[in-house]
ROPA-329807 format. One line per 5 residues: number of its first residue (from 0); for each residue x, y, z of N, C-alpha, C. Coordinates in Angstrom, 2 decimals. Example, Ala and Ser with C-alpha at 12.3 -4.5 7.8 and 13.67 -1.06 7.14 Angstrom:
// residues 2
0 = 13.19,-5.69,7.80,12.30,-4.50,7.80,13.20,-3.30,7.80 ~ 12.85,-2.25,7.08,13.67,-1.06,7.14,12.90,0.03,7.87
// end
This chain:
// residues 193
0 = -8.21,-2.43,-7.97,-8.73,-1.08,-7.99,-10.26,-1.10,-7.86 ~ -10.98,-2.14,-8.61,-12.30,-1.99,-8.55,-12.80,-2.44,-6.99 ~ -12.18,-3.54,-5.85,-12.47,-3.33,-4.65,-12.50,-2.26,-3.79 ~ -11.15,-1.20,-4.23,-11.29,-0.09,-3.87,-12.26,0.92,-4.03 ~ -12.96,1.15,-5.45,-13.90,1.69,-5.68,-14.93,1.35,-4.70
5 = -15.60,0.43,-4.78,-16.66,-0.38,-4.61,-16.73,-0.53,-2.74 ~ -15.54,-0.23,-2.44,-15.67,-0.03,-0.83,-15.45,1.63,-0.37 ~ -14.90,2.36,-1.46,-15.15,3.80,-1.23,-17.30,4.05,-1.12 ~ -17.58,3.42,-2.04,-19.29,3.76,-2.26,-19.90,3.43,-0.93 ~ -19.30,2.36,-0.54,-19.77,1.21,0.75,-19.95,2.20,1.62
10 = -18.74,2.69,2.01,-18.61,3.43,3.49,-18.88,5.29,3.00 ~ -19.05,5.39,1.68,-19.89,6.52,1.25,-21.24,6.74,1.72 ~ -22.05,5.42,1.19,-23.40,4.84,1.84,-23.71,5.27,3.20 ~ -22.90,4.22,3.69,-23.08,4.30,5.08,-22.21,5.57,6.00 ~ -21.88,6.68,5.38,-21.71,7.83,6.00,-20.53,7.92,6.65
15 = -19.69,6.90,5.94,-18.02,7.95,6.23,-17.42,8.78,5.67 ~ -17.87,9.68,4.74,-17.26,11.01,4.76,-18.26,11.93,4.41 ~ -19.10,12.04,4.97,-20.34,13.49,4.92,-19.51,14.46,5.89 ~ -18.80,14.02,6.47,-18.30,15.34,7.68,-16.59,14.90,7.24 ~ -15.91,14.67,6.54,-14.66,14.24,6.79,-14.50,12.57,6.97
20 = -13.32,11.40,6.80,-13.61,10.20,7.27,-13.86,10.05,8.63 ~ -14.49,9.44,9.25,-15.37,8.86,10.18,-14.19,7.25,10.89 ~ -13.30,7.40,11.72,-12.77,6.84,12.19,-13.58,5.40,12.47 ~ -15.05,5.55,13.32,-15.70,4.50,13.95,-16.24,4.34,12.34 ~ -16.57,4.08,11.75,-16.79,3.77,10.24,-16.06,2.81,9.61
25 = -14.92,3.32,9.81,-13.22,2.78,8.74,-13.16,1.73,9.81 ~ -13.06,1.91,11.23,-12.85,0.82,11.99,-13.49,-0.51,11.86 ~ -14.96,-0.37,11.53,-16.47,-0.98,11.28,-16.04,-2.00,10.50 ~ -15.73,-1.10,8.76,-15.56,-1.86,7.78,-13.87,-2.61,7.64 ~ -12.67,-2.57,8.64,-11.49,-3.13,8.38,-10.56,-1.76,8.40
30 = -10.52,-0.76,8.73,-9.28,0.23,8.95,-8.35,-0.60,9.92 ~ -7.00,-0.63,9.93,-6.10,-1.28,11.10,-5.92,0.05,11.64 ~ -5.30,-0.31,13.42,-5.46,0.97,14.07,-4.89,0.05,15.45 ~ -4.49,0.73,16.49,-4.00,0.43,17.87,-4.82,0.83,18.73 ~ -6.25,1.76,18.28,-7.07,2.16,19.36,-7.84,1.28,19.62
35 = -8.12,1.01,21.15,-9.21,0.14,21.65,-9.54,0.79,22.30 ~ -11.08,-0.13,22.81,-12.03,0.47,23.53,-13.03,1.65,23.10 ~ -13.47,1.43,21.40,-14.12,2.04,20.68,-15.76,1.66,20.92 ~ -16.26,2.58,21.37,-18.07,1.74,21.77,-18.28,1.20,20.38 ~ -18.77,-0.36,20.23,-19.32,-0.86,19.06,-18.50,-1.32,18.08
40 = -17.16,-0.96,18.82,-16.33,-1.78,17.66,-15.53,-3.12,18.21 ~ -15.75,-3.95,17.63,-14.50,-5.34,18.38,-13.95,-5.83,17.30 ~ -12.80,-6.31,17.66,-11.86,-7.13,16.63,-10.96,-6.16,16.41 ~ -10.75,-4.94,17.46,-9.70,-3.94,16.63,-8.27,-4.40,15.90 ~ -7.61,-5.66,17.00,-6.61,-6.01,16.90,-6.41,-7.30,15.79
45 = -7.52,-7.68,14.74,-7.51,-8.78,14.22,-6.65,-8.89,13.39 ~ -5.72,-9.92,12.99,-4.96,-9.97,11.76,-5.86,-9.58,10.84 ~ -6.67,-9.80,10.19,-7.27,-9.44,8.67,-7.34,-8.07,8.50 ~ -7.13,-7.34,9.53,-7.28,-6.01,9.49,-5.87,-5.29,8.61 ~ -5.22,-6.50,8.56,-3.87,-6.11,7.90,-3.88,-5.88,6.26
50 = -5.08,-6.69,5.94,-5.48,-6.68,4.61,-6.93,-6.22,4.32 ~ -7.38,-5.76,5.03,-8.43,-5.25,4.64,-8.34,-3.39,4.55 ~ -7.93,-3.12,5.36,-7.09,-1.93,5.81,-6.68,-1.39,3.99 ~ -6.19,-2.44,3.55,-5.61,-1.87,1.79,-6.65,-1.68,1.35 ~ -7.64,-1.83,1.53,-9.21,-1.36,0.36,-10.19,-0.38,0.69
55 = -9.51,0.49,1.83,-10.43,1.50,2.44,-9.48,2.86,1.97 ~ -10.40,3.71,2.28,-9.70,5.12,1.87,-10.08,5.99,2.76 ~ -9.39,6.80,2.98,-10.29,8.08,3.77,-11.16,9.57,3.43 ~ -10.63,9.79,1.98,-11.46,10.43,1.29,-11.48,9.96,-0.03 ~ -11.76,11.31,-0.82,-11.59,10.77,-2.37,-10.71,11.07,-2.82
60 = -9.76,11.65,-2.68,-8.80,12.27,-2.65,-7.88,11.06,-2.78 ~ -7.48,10.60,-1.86,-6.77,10.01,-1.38,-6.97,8.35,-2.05 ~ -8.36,8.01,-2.47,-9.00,7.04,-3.57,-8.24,7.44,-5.20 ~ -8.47,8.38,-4.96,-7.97,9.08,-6.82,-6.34,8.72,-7.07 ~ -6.02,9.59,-5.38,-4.14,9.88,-5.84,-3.59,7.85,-6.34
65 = -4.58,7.03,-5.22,-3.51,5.47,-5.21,-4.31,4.76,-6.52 ~ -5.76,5.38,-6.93,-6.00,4.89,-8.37,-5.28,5.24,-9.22 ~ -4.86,6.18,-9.48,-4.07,7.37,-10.28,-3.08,6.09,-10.26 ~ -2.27,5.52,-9.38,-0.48,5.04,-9.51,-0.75,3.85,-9.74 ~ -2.50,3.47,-9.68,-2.59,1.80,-9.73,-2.14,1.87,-10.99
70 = -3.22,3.07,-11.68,-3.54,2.62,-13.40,-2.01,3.47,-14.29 ~ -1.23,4.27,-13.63,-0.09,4.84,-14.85,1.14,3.93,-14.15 ~ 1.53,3.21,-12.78,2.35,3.33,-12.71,3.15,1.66,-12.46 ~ 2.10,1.01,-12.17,1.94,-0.17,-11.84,1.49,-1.41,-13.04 ~ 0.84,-1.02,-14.46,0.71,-1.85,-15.22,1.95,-2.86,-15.61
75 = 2.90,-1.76,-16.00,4.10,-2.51,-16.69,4.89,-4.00,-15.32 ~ 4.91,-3.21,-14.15,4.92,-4.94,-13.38,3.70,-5.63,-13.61 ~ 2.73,-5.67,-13.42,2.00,-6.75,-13.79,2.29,-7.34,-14.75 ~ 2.10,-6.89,-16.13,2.41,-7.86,-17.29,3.90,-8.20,-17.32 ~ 4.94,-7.87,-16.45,6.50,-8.66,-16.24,5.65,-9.51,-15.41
80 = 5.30,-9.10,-14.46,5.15,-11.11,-13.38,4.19,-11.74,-13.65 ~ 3.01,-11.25,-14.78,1.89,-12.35,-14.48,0.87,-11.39,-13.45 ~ -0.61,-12.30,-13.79,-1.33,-12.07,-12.58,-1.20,-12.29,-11.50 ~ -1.24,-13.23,-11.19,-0.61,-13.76,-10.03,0.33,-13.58,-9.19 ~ 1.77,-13.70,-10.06,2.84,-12.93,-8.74,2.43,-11.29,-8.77
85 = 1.88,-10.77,-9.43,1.86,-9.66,-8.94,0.79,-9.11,-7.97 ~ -0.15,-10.21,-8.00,-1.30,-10.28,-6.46,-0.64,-10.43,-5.18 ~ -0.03,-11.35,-5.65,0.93,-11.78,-4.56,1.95,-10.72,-4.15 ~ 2.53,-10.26,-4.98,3.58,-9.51,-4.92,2.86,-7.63,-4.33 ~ 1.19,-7.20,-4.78,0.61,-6.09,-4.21,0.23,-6.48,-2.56
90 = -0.80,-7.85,-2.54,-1.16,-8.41,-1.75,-0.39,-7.91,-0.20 ~ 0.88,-9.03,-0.33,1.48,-9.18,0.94,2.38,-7.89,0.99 ~ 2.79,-7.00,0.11,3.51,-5.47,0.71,2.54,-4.85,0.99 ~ 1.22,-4.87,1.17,0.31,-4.33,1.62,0.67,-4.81,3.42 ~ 0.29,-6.32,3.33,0.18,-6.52,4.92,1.49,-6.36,5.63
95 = 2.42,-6.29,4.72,4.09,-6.35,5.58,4.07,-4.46,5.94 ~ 3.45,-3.71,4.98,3.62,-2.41,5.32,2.54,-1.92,6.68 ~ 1.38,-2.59,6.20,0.50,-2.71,7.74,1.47,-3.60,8.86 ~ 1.68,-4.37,8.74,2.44,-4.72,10.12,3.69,-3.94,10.68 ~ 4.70,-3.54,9.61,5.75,-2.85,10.01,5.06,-1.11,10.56
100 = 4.04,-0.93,9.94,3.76,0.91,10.81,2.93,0.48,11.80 ~ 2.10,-0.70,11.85,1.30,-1.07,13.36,2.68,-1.09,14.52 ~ 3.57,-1.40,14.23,4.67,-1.86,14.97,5.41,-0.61,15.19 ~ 5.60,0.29,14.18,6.35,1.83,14.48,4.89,2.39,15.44 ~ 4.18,2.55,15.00,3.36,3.55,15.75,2.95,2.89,17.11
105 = 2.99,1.45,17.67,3.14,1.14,18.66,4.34,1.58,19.42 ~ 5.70,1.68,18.88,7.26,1.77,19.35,7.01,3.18,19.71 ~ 6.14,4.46,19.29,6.41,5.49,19.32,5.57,6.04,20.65 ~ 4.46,4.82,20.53,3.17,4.96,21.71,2.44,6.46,20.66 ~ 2.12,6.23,19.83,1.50,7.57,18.91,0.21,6.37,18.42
110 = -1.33,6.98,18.58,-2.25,6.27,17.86,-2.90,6.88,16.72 ~ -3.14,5.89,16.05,-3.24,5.34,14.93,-4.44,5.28,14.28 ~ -4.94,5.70,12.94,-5.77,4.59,12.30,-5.64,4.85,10.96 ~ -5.02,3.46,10.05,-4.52,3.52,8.73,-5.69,3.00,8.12 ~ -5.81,3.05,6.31,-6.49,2.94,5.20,-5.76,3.39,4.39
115 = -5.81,2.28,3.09,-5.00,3.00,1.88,-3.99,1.86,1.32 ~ -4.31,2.20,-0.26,-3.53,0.94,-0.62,-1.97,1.36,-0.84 ~ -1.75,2.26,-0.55,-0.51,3.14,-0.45,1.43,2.13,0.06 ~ 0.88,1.93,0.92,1.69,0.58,0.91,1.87,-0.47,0.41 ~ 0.61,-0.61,-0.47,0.88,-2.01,-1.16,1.33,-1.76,-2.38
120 = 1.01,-0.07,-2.93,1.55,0.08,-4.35,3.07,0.69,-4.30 ~ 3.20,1.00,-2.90,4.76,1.22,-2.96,5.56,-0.30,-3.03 ~ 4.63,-1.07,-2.63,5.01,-2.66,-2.44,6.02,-2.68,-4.43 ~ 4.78,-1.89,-5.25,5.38,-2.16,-6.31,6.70,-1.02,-6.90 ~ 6.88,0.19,-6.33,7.67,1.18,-6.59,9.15,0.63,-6.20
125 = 9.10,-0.90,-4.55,10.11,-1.15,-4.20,10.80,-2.07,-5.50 ~ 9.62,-2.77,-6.04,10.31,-3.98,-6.93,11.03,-3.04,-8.02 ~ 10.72,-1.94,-8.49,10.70,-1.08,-9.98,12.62,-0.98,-9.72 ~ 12.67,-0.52,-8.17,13.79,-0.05,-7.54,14.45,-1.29,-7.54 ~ 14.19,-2.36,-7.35,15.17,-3.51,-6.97,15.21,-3.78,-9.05
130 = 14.91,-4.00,-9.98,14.67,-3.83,-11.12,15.71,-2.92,-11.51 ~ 15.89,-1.83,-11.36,16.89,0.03,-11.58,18.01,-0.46,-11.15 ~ 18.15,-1.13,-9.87,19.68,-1.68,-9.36,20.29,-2.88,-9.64 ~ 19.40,-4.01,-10.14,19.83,-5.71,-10.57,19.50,-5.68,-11.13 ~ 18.91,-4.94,-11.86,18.23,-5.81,-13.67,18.02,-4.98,-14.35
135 = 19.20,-4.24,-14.47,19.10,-3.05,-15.10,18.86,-2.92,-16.95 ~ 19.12,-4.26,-17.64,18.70,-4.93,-18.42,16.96,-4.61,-18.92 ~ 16.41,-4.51,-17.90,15.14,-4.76,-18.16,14.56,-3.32,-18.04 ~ 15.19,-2.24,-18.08,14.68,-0.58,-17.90,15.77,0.06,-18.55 ~ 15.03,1.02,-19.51,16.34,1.64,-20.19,16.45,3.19,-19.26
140 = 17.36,3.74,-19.49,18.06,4.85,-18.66,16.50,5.80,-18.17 ~ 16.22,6.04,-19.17,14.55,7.26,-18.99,13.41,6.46,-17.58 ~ 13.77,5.22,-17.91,12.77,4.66,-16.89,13.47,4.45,-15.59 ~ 14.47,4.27,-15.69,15.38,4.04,-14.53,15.38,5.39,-13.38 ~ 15.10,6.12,-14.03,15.34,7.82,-13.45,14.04,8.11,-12.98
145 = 13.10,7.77,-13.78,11.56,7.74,-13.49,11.46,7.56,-12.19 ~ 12.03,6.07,-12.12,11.84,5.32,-10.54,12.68,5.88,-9.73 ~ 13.70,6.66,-10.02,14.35,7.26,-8.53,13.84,8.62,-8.60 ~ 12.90,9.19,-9.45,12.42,10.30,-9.23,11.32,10.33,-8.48 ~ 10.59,9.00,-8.74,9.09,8.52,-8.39,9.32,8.66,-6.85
150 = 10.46,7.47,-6.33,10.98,7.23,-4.95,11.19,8.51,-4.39 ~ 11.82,9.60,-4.92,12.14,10.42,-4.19,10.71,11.58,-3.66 ~ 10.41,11.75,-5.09,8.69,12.67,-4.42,8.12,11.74,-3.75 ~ 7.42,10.51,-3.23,7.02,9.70,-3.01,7.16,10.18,-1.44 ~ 8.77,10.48,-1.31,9.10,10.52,0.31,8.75,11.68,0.84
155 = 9.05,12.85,-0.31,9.15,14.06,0.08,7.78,14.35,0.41 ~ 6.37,13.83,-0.68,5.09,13.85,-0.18,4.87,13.90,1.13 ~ 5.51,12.29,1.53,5.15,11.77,2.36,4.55,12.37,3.51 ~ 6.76,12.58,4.05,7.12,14.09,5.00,6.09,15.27,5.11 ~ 5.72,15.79,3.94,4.71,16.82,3.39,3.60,17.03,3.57
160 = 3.15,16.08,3.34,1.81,15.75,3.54,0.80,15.59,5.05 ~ 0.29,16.11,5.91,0.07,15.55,6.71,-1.37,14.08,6.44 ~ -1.12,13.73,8.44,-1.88,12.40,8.07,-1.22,11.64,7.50 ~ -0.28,10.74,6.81,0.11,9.99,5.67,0.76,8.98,6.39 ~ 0.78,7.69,6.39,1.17,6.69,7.05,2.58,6.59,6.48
165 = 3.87,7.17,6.87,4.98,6.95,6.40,5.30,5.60,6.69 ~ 5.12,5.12,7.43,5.60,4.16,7.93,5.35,2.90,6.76 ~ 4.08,3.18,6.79,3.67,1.78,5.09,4.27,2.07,4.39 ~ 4.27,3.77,4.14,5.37,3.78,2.40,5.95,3.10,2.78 ~ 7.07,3.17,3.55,8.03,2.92,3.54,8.63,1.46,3.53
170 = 7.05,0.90,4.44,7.58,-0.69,4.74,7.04,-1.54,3.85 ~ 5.94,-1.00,2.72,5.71,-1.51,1.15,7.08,-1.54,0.72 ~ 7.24,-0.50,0.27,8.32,-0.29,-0.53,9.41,-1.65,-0.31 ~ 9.91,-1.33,1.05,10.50,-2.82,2.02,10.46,-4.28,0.95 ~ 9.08,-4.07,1.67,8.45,-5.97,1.62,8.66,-5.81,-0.06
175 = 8.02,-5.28,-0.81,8.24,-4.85,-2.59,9.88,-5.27,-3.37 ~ 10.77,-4.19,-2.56,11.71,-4.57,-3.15,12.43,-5.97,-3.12 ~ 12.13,-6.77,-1.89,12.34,-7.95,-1.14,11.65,-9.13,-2.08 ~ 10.73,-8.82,-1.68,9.54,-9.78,-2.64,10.11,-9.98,-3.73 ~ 10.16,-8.63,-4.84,10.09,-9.04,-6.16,12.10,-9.95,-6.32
180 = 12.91,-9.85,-5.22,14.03,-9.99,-5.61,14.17,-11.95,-4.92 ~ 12.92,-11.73,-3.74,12.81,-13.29,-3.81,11.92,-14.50,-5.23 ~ 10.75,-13.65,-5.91,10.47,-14.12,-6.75,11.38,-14.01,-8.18 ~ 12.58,-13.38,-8.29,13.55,-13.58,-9.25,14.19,-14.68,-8.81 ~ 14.59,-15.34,-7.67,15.47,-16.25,-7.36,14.22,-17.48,-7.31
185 = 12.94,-18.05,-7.35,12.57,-19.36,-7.38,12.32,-19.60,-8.53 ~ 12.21,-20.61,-8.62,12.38,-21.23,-9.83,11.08,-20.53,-10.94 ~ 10.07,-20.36,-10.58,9.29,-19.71,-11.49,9.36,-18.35,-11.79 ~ 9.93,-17.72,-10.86,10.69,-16.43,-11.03,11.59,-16.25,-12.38 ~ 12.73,-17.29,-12.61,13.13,-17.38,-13.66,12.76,-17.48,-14.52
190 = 11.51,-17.70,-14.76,11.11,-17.89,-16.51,10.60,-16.30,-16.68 ~ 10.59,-15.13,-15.91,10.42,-13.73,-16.04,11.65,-13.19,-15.54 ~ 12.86,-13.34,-15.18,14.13,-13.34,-15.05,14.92,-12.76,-16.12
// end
Protein backbone atom coordinates (compact mmCIF):
# COMPACT_ATOMS: atom_id res chain seq x y z
CA UNK A 1 0.00 0.00 0.00
CA UNK A 2 2.69 2.42 0.89
CA UNK A 3 4.23 1.97 -2.91
CA UNK A 4 0.96 2.84 -3.94
CA UNK A 5 0.79 5.93 -2.01
CA UNK A 6 4.13 7.09 -2.74
CA UNK A 7 3.62 6.62 -6.60
CA UNK A 8 0.12 8.33 -6.44
CA UNK A 9 2.37 11.68 -5.07
CA UNK A 10 5.01 10.77 -7.90
CA UNK A 11 2.77 11.17 -10.83
CA UNK A 12 0.72 13.87 -8.64
CA UNK A 13 4.12 15.85 -8.86
CA UNK A 14 4.67 15.42 -12.08
CA UNK A 15 1.06 16.31 -13.29
CA UNK A 16 -1.07 13.33 -13.82
CA UNK A 17 -4.15 14.36 -12.58
CA UNK A 18 -4.46 18.30 -12.60
CA UNK A 19 -6.90 17.77 -15.61
CA UNK A 20 -8.08 14.11 -14.96
CA UNK A 21 -5.29 10.99 -15.33
CA UNK A 22 -2.95 11.81 -18.02
CA UNK A 23 -2.55 8.62 -20.14
CA UNK A 24 1.16 9.80 -21.53
CA UNK A 25 2.05 10.13 -17.72
CA UNK A 26 0.75 6.56 -16.47
CA UNK A 27 2.45 5.30 -19.64
CA UNK A 28 5.89 7.25 -18.54
CA UNK A 29 5.81 5.86 -15.10
CA UNK A 30 4.64 1.80 -15.97
CA UNK A 31 0.69 1.88 -16.88
CA UNK A 32 0.35 -1.50 -19.21
CA UNK A 33 -1.61 -0.65 -22.32
CA UNK A 34 -1.65 -1.99 -26.20
CA UNK A 35 -1.24 1.57 -27.52
CA UNK A 36 1.82 2.31 -29.53
CA UNK A 37 3.28 4.90 -31.17
CA UNK A 38 2.90 7.39 -28.24
CA UNK A 39 5.43 10.53 -28.98
CA UNK A 40 8.04 9.99 -26.06
CA UNK A 41 7.02 6.95 -24.87
CA UNK A 42 9.01 3.46 -25.56
CA UNK A 43 8.87 0.21 -23.95
CA UNK A 44 5.03 0.21 -24.28
CA UNK A 45 5.04 -3.49 -24.72
CA UNK A 46 7.61 -4.42 -21.83
CA UNK A 47 6.95 -7.29 -19.54
CA UNK A 48 7.53 -5.21 -16.30
CA UNK A 49 4.78 -3.24 -17.28
CA UNK A 50 2.82 -6.18 -15.97
CA UNK A 51 3.91 -5.31 -12.54
CA UNK A 52 4.38 -2.07 -12.39
CA UNK A 53 0.98 -1.27 -13.84
CA UNK A 54 -0.24 -2.62 -9.95
CA UNK A 55 1.22 0.58 -8.26
CA UNK A 56 -0.28 3.28 -10.37
CA UNK A 57 -3.73 4.68 -10.03
CA UNK A 58 -5.69 6.92 -12.02
CA UNK A 59 -7.19 9.10 -9.57
CA UNK A 60 -7.72 9.25 -5.93
CA UNK A 61 -10.53 7.76 -5.96
CA UNK A 62 -9.69 4.87 -7.28
CA UNK A 63 -6.18 4.96 -4.77
CA UNK A 64 -8.72 5.11 -1.72
CA UNK A 65 -11.43 2.44 -3.05
CA UNK A 66 -8.07 -0.53 -3.52
CA UNK A 67 -6.48 1.07 -0.13
CA UNK A 68 -9.77 0.79 1.48
CA UNK A 69 -9.78 -3.45 0.53
CA UNK A 70 -5.95 -3.54 1.08
CA UNK A 71 -6.41 -2.44 4.78
CA UNK A 72 -10.29 -4.10 5.83
CA UNK A 73 -10.21 -6.88 3.57
CA UNK A 74 -7.02 -8.47 2.90
CA UNK A 75 -5.24 -8.54 6.46
CA UNK A 76 -6.71 -11.77 7.67
CA UNK A 77 -4.87 -13.68 4.42
CA UNK A 78 -1.78 -12.29 5.16
CA UNK A 79 -1.40 -13.39 8.67
CA UNK A 80 -2.92 -17.18 7.32
CA UNK A 81 0.10 -17.33 4.71
CA UNK A 82 2.84 -15.37 6.13
CA UNK A 83 4.58 -12.47 4.49
CA UNK A 84 5.79 -13.91 1.98
CA UNK A 85 3.29 -16.24 0.37
CA UNK A 86 1.12 -13.61 0.48
CA UNK A 87 3.60 -11.24 -1.69
CA UNK A 88 3.77 -13.85 -3.70
CA UNK A 89 0.38 -14.78 -3.66
CA UNK A 90 -0.73 -10.38 -4.29
CA UNK A 91 2.38 -10.11 -6.48
CA UNK A 92 1.79 -12.61 -9.34
CA UNK A 93 -2.43 -12.23 -9.45
CA UNK A 94 -1.52 -8.90 -10.15
CA UNK A 95 0.66 -9.89 -13.32
CA UNK A 96 -1.61 -12.99 -14.31
CA UNK A 97 -4.62 -10.41 -14.21
CA UNK A 98 -2.43 -7.90 -16.34
CA UNK A 99 -1.64 -10.53 -18.77
CA UNK A 100 -5.04 -12.22 -19.03
CA UNK A 101 -6.97 -8.43 -19.84
CA UNK A 102 -3.75 -7.40 -22.08
CA UNK A 103 -4.83 -10.57 -23.92
CA UNK A 104 -8.85 -9.91 -23.75
CA UNK A 105 -8.50 -6.42 -24.85
CA UNK A 106 -6.13 -7.47 -27.61
CA UNK A 107 -8.89 -10.50 -28.67
CA UNK A 108 -11.49 -7.70 -28.75
CA UNK A 109 -9.05 -5.22 -30.84
CA UNK A 110 -10.51 -2.50 -28.04
CA UNK A 111 -7.45 -0.17 -26.63
CA UNK A 112 -6.38 0.01 -23.58
CA UNK A 113 -4.58 1.57 -20.71
CA UNK A 114 -4.70 -0.21 -17.22
CA UNK A 115 -3.43 0.94 -13.51
CA UNK A 116 -4.60 -0.38 -10.33
CA UNK A 117 -3.93 -2.86 -7.87
CA UNK A 118 -7.41 -4.12 -8.39
CA UNK A 119 -6.39 -7.32 -9.80
CA UNK A 120 -3.99 -8.19 -7.54
CA UNK A 121 -6.37 -7.70 -4.53
CA UNK A 122 -8.97 -9.66 -6.23
CA UNK A 123 -5.86 -12.02 -6.59
CA UNK A 124 -6.82 -12.20 -2.79
CA UNK A 125 -10.87 -12.24 -2.86
CA UNK A 126 -10.09 -15.46 -5.33
CA UNK A 127 -8.10 -17.33 -2.48
CA UNK A 128 -10.99 -16.15 0.38
CA UNK A 129 -13.34 -18.03 -2.36
CA UNK A 130 -11.20 -21.08 -2.87
CA UNK A 131 -11.02 -21.02 1.32
CA UNK A 132 -15.49 -20.71 1.40
CA UNK A 133 -15.43 -23.88 -0.95
CA UNK A 134 -12.29 -26.32 0.43
CA UNK A 135 -11.58 -25.18 3.66
CA UNK A 136 -14.47 -24.41 4.88
CA UNK A 137 -12.98 -25.27 8.31
CA UNK A 138 -11.12 -22.23 8.33
CA UNK A 139 -14.29 -19.48 7.90
CA UNK A 140 -17.25 -19.71 9.95
CA UNK A 141 -20.73 -19.27 8.12
CA UNK A 142 -20.79 -15.03 8.62
CA UNK A 143 -17.47 -14.93 6.81
CA UNK A 144 -18.21 -17.33 4.27
CA UNK A 145 -21.22 -15.14 3.01
CA UNK A 146 -19.06 -12.06 3.37
CA UNK A 147 -16.96 -13.52 0.53
CA UNK A 148 -19.78 -14.43 -1.77
CA UNK A 149 -21.28 -11.15 -1.06
CA UNK A 150 -17.88 -9.37 -1.54
CA UNK A 151 -17.57 -11.51 -5.06
CA UNK A 152 -20.79 -10.65 -6.07
CA UNK A 153 -20.74 -6.54 -5.66
CA UNK A 154 -17.24 -6.77 -6.78
CA UNK A 155 -18.79 -7.90 -10.30
CA UNK A 156 -21.76 -5.96 -10.25
CA UNK A 157 -19.35 -2.73 -9.64
CA UNK A 158 -17.45 -3.84 -12.07
CA UNK A 159 -20.23 -4.07 -14.97
CA UNK A 160 -21.28 -0.60 -13.31
CA UNK A 161 -18.78 1.20 -13.16
CA UNK A 162 -17.37 2.65 -16.16
CA UNK A 163 -13.56 2.56 -17.20
CA UNK A 164 -12.89 -0.54 -14.86
CA UNK A 165 -10.63 -3.21 -16.17
CA UNK A 166 -13.02 -6.24 -15.84
CA UNK A 167 -10.93 -8.26 -17.29
CA UNK A 168 -8.13 -8.11 -14.19
CA UNK A 169 -10.96 -8.51 -11.74
CA UNK A 170 -11.63 -11.14 -13.06
CA UNK A 171 -8.30 -12.75 -14.03
CA UNK A 172 -6.89 -11.81 -10.27
CA UNK A 173 -9.49 -13.35 -8.87
CA UNK A 174 -8.40 -16.47 -11.46
CA UNK A 175 -4.68 -16.55 -10.74
CA UNK A 176 -5.86 -15.93 -6.60
CA UNK A 177 -8.06 -18.66 -6.33
CA UNK A 178 -5.45 -21.00 -8.22
CA UNK A 179 -2.51 -19.77 -6.41
CA UNK A 180 -3.73 -19.96 -2.99
CA UNK A 181 -5.09 -23.72 -3.81
CA UNK A 182 -1.53 -24.48 -5.35
CA UNK A 183 0.21 -23.14 -2.19
CA UNK A 184 -2.17 -25.49 0.02
CA UNK A 185 -0.87 -28.50 -1.89
CA UNK A 186 3.31 -27.84 -1.48
CA UNK A 187 4.75 -28.84 1.06
CA UNK A 188 5.07 -25.50 2.90
CA UNK A 189 1.62 -24.80 2.16
CA UNK A 190 0.82 -27.45 4.63
CA UNK A 191 2.12 -26.19 7.66
CA UNK A 192 -0.90 -23.27 7.05
CA UNK A 193 -3.19 -26.07 5.73
Amino acid sequence: MLINVIMFIVLAINGAYSQGASGAILLEYGALSNVTGVPGIENVDSPWRYLTSVFLHGNFGHLLFNCFALLVFLPPLERLLGHIRYAVLYLVSGIIANVISLGAYNRMSEFFISVGASGAIYGGYGAFLYMALFQRNKMDKGSRQTVYVLLVMGLILSFATPDVNIWAHFGGAVAGFFLYGLMMRLPLGRKIG
